[in-house]
C-alpha positions in Angstrom: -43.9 34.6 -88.6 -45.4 37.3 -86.3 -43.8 38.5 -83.0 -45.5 37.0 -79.9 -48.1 39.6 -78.9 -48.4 39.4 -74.9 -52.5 39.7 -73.3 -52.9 43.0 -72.2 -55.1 43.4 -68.7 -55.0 46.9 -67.6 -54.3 47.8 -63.9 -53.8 51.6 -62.2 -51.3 51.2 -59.8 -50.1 54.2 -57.5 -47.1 54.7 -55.6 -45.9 58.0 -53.9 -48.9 59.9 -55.1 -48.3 59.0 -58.6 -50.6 56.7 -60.5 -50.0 54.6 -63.8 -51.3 51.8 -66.3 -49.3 48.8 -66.4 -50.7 46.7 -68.3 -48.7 43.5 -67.5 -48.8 43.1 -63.7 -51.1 40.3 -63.9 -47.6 38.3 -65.3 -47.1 38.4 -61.5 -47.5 35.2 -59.9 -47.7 35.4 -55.9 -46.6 31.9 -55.6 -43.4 32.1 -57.7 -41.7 30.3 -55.5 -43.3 27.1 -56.1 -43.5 27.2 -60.0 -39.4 26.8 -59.5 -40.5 23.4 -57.1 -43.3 22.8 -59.7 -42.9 24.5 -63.7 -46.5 22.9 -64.1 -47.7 25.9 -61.7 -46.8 28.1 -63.7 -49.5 30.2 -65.3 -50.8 28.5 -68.9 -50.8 31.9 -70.8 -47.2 32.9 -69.6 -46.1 29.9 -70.4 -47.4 30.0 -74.0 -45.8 33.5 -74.5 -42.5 32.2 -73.9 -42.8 28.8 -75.9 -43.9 31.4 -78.6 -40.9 33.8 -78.5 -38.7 30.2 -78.1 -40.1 29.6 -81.4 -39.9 33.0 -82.9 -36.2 33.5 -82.2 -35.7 29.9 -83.5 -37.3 31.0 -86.7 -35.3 33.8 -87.5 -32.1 32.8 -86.4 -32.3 29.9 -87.9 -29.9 30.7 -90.6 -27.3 31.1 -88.0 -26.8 27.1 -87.0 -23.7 26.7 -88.6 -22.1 30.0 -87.0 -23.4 29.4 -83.8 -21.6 25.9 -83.8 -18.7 27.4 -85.1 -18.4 29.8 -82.1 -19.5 26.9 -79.4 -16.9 24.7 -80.6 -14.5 27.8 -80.9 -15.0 28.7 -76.9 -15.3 24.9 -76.2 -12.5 24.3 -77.5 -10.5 26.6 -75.3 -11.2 24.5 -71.8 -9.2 21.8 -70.7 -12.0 19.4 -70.3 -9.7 16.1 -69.6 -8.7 17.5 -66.1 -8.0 16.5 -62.8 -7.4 18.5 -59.4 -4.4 18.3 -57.3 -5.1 15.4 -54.2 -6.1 16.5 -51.2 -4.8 14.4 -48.8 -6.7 13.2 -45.3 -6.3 10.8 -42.7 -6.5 7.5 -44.4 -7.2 8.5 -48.4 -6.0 10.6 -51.0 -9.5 12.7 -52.6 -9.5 14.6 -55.8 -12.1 15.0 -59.1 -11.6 14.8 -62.7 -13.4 15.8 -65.5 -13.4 13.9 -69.2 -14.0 15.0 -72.7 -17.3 12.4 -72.1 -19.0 13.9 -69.5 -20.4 17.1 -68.7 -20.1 16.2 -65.0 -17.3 15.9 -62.5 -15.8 12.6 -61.2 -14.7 12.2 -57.4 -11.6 9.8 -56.6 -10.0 8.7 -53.7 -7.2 6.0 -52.8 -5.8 5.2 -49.3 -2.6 6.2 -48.8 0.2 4.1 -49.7 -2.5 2.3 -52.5 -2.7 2.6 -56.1 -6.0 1.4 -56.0 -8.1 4.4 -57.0 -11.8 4.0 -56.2 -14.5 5.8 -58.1 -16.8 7.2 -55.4 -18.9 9.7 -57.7 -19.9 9.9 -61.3 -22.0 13.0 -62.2 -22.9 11.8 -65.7 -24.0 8.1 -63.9 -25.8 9.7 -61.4 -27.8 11.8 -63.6 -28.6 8.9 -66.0 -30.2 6.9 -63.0 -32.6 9.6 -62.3 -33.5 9.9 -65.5 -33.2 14.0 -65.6 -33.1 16.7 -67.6 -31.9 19.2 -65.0 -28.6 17.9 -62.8 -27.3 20.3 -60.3 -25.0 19.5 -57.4 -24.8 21.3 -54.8 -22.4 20.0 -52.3 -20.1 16.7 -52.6 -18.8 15.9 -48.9 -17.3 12.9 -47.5 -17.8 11.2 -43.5 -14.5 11.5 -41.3 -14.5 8.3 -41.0 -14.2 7.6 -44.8 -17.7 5.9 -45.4 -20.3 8.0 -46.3 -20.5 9.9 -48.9 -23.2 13.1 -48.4 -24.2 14.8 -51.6 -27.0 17.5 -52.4 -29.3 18.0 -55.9 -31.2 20.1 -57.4 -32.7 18.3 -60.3 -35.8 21.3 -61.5 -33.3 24.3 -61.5 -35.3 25.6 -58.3 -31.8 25.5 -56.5 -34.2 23.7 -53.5 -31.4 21.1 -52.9 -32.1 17.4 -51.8 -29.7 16.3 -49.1 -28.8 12.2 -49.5 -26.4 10.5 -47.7 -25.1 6.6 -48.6 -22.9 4.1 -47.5 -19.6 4.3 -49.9 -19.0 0.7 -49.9 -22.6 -0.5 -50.5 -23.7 2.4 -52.7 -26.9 2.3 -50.5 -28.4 4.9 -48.6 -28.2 5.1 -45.1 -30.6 8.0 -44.3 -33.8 9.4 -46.0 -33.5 12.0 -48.2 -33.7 16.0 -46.6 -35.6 17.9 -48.6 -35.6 21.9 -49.5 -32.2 22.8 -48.2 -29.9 25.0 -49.3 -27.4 22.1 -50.3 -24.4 22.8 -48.5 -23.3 19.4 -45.8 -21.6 19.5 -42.8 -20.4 16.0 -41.1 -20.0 16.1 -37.3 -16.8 14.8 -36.2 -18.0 11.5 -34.7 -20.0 11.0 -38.5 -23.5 10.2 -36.6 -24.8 13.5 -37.4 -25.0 16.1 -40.6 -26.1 19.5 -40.0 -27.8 21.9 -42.7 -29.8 25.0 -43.5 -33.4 24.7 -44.5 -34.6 27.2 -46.9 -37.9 29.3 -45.7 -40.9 30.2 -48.3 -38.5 33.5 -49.6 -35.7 30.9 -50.3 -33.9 31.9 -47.8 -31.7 29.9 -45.2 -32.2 31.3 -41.8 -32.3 27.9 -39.7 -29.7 25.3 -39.2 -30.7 21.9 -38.5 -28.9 19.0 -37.2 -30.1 15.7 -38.5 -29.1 11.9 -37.1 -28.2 9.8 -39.6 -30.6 7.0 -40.4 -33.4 8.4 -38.8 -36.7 10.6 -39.8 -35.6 13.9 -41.3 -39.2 15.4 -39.2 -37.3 14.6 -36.1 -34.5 16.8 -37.1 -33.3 19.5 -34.1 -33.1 23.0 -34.8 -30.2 24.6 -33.3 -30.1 27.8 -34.7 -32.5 30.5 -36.1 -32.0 33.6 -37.5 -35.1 36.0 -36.6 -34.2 38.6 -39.1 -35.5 38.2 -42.7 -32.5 40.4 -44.0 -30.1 37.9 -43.2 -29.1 34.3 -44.0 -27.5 31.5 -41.7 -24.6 29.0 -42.8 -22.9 26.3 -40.2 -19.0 25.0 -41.4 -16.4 23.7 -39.0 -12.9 25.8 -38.2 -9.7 25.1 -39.9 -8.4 23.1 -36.6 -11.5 21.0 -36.5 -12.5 22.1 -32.6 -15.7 23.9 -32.9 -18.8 24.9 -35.7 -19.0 28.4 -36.4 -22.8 29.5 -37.4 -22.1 32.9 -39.8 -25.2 35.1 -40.3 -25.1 38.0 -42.7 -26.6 40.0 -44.8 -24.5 42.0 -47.9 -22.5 44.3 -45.3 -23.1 43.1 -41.8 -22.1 39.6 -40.2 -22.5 38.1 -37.0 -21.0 34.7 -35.6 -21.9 32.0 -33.0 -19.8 28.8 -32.1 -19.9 25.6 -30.1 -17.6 22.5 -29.6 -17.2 20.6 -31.9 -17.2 17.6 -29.3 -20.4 19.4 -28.4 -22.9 16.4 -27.4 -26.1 19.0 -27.0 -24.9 22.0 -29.3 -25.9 25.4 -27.5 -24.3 28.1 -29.7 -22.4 30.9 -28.3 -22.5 34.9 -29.4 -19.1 36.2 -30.7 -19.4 39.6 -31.3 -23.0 41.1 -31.5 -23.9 42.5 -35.1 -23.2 46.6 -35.7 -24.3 47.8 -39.4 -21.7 47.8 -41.8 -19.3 45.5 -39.5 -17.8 42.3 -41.3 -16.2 39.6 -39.1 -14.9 36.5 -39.4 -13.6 34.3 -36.9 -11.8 30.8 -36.9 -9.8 28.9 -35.0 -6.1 26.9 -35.5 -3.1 25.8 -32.8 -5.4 27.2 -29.6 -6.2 30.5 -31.0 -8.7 32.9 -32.6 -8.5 34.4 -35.7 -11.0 37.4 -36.7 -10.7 38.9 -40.0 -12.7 42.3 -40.0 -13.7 45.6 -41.1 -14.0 47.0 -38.0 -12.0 50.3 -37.7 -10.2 49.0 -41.0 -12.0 49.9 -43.9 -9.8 47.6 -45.9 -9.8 44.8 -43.1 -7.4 43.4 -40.4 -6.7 40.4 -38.5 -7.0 40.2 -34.8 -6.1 37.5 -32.7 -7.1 36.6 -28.8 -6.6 33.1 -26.5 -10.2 33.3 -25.1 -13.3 34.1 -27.1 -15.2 34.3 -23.5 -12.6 37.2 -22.2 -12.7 39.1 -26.1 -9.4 40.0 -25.8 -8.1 41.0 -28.7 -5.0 41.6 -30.6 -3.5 42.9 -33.7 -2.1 40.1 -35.8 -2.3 41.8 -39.0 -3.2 45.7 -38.8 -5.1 47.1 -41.0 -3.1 49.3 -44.2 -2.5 52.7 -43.7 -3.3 55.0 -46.7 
């Protein structure tokens, strides 16, 4: 069998007064982005080059099936795969997954408190079989405060694009139309009649949070947050005490935070700290207090603490190690 010869199509590029043949730039596709929405956009001869090399390693290490089971059932058969999580206990219900020698995909349990009766509120494996599939990726599993919806994000093309859907528990149906292009993770407001989200841009990056009504048009969907710089990316969770949403926006060394009530009706979010290059900080909140883990004068990080993010007075809670 012969080795996959790739088309040649000369090109001079230059770059800092220096010029060169490369003869494979035309691999390039400028709309890469949407051959991992859409594989069928990707270009026919590219695609035919890697089907061939597919084929050509198949061919010559095809005398290596039985050793490559051997070694897949060797590392296979050091995971646990009949497993279950510790419960994490809410409100009203008891919540933890499991994972079977069956499946290849987790299952999510819950039952009420004082109950034995363990519901089934997720399947991977089912929920992969209904849409017929032969990429499953789950991005985010979350469930309502008030115990009846369950939100949960795919990706089902490998694109990571995720597709937000969230349905009534009891009913299995759902209650909202589908949010498309996100970056998967879910948030539920406290009073469950909202979700907000990130919405990936054309780079794939998320650098706007949305906040979507349940059972209405995800076009309507209000924007409360936009990061202007392309360098960084946005994500919304809610702190450890459950009073306010903290929007985090960073890029690989430099952070910056806004917040808002989480009782909020008409979320206007407020500046922290202003971003510095290099800085790292983290706030969140528990028992009427602020907590900010950071670099800031600490190369290996410290925790501050202050009453009143308004007044920024803060406090050593944790100093930062002395070397």
């Amino acid at each position: 069998m012969k080795i996959p010869q790739l088309k040649k199509k000369s090109e001079i590029k230059n770059c800092h007064n220096y010029s060169w043949e490369d003869n494979y730039s035309w691999i390039h596709q400028n709309d890469i982005l949407e051959v991992l929405k859409d594989s069928k956009k990707l270009n026919p001869d590219v695609r035919k080059y890697l089907e061939d090399e597919n084929s050509y390693t198949d061919f010559h290490l095809s005398n290596t099936k039985n050793i490559q089971k051997k070694l897949f059932d060797e590392i296979k058969g050091r995971i646990k795969l009949d497993d279950e999580s510790l419960p994490f206990k809410d409100v009203n219900y008891e919540y933890w997954t499991k994972t079977t020698t069956k499946g290849n995909y987790s299952i999510k349990l819950r039952k009420k408190i004082g109950t034995n009766n363990i519901e089934e509120i997720w399947n991977g494996d089912e929920e992969k079989e209904k849409l017929n599939v032969e990429y499953f990726g789950v991005g985010d599993l979350e469930v309502s405060f008030n115990d009846n919806y369950l939100g949960y994000s795919l990706d089902t093309k490998g694109s990571e694009y995720y597709t937000i859907y969230i349905r009534d528990i009891n009913t299995k149906k759902l209650i909202t139309e589908k949010i498309e292009e996100t970056s998967g993770g879910i948030t539920f407001s406290l009073d469950d009649k909202y979700i907000f989200y990130s919405k990936l841009d054309n780079n794939h990056r998320p650098r706007k949070i949305f906040r979507h009504k349940l059972g209405t048009n995800p076009k309507n969907d209000e924007l409360i947050f936009e990061e202007k710089s392309e360098a960084f990316t946005v994500s919304i969770g809610l702190s450890s005490d459950e009073k306010y949403f903290f929007i985090t926006s960073s890029d690989h060394n430099t952070s910056e935070q806004y917040y808002f009530d989480a009782k909020e009706n008409n979320p206007k979010p407020q500046l922290i700290k202003k971003r510095k290059r290099g800085i790292l900080y983290s706030v969140n909140s528990w028992d009427g207090k602020f907590y900010n883990h950071t670099n800031e004068d600490a190369e290996d990080f410290k925790i501050d603490i202050t009453d009143d993010l308004n007044e920024q007075k803060w406090k050593s809670f944790i100093a930062a190690k002395e070397e």
